[in-house]
Every structure is written in C-alpha cells, then in structure tokens.
N, C-alpha and C positions, 0 to 999 in steps of 0.2 A: 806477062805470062802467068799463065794458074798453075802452083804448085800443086795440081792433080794432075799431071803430066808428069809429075817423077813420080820413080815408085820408093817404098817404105826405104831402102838402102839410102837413096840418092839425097833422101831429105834430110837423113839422120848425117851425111857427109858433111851436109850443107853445115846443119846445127855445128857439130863439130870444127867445122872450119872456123863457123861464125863465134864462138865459144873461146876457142883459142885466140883468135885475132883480140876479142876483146880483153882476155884477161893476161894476156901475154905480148901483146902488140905485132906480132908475126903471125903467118901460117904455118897450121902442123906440117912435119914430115906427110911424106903417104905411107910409111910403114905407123907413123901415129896413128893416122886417121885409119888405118887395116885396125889398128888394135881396138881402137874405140867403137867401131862398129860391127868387128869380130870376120874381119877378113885376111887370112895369110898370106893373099897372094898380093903380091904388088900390083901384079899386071892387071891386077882385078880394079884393084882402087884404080890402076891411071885409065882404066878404060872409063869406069865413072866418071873421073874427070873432066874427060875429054867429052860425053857424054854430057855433063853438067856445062862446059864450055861451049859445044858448039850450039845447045840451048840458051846461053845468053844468062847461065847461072852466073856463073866465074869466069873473069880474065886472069888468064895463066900469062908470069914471064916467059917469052921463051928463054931466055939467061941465065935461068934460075932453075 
C-alpha cells in the first residue's frame, strides 16, 4: 500500500507509533499518541486507528 493514501494525521500516528515501539519497546497509549500529534479526543485517535487497521497499517490486540 502507498502511504499517499493516508492523509498528513494518519502518517504522523504511524511515526509516532513507530517511534515509541522503538525506543521504548511498547505501543503508546491513544491519549499519548492524541498528545503527540495534538488531538484531545480519544475517539479521534481510535477512529484513526481503526482507519489505520482496516488499511492494513496496524494490527491491533483486541485484549489489549
């Protein structure tokens, strides 16, 4: 998939996921990743997410 199919939000999620994984060996919260890319809303980020997921960006636990 070409990352010009997300828009400017979704990539900077991405980074930030990708960022943390590496330097911390986990994924951020979604209120982390709201703060890092300057969104309040939770619902915002998990809609990205989900968004990001069903495009085959990220697998999410459901467990988790």
């Amino acid at each position: 998939m070409a990352d010009n199919n997300l828009t400017d939000r979704q990539l900077a999620i991405l980074k930030v996921i990708d960022e943390h994984m590496r330097t911390r060996g986990y994924p951020p919260s979604v209120r982390e990743i709201g703060q890092e890319v300057g969104l309040t809303s939770t619902s915002t980020v998990h809609a990205h997410l989900g968004t990001l997921q069903r495009l085959g960006y990220l697998r999410r636990d459901p467990t988790k």
